[in-house]
C-alpha positions in Angstrom: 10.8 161.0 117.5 14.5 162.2 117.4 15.5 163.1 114.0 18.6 161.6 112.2 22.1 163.4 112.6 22.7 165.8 109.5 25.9 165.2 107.5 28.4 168.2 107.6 30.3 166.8 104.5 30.7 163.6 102.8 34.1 162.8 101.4 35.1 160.0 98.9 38.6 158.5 99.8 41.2 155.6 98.8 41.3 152.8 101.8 44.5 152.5 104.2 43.9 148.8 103.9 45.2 146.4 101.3 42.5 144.2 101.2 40.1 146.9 100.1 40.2 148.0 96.5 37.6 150.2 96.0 36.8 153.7 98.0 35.5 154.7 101.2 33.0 156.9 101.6 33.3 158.7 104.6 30.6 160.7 106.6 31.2 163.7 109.1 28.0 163.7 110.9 26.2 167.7 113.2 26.5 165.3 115.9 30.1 165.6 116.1 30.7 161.4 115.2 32.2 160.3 111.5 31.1 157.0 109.6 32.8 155.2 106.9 32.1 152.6 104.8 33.0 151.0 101.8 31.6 151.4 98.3 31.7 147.4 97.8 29.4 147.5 101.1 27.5 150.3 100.2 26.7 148.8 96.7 25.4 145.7 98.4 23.2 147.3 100.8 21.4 149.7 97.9 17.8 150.5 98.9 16.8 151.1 95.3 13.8 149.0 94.2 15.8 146.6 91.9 18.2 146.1 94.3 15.6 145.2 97.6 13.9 143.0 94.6 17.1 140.9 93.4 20.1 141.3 96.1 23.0 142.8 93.7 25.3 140.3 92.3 27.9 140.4 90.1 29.7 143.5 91.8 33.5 143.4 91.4 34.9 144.1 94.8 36.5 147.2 93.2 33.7 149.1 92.7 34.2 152.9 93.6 31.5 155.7 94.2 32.5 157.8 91.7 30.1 160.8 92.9 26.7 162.0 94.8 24.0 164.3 94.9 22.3 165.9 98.3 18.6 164.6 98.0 16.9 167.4 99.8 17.6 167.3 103.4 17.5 163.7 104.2 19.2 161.9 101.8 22.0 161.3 99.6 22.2 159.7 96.0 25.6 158.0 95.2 27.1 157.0 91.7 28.8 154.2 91.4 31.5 152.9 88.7 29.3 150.1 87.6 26.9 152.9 86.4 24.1 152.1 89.1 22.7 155.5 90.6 19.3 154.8 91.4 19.7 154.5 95.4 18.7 156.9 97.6 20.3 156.1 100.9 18.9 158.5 103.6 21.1 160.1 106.4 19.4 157.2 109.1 20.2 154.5 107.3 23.8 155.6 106.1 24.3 155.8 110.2 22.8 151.9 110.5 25.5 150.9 107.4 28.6 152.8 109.9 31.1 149.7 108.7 34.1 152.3 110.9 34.2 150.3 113.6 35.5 147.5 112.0 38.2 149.8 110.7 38.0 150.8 107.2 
């Protein structure tokens, strides 16, 4: 089994687009690709527990990550403004959630 690409660095930035309030969270991937997606979309697809329980609702589309934290060396934790931090996303599925091709 191949394992995931590795992030180099992860970096929180405003959108280019109008129609996007929040951030972007943007990925820079050993393998030499980048990913990006939006914190909206991001908070949506939450892995946590609660969240695969009861599908989020209620999120403002102008929700921001407003940090993260390296979960040993396959995942990453992010914060977001509505307080919810209890998703762990790991590195495979923050590749599956790429939204960059649809030009965030």
């Amino acid at each position: 089994m191949k394992k995931p690409a590795r992030p180099v660095s992860l970096e929180l930035r405003a959108s280019h687009k109008k129609d996007i309030a929040g951030n972007i969270v943007e990925i820079k991937w050993a393998d030499g690709s980048t990913s990006a997606s939006t914190a909206f979309f991001l908070r949506m697809k939450c892995p946590c527990a609660t969240c695969r329980e009861k599908k989020p609702s209620g999120v403002a589309p102008h929700i921001s990550v407003t940090a993260y934290g390296w979960v040993g060396n396959y995942a990453v934790q992010l914060f977001f403004s509505d307080n919810h931090d209890t998703g762990i996303f790991t590195y495979s599925y923050l590749k599956e959630l790429d939204e960059s091709t649809g030009g965030v």
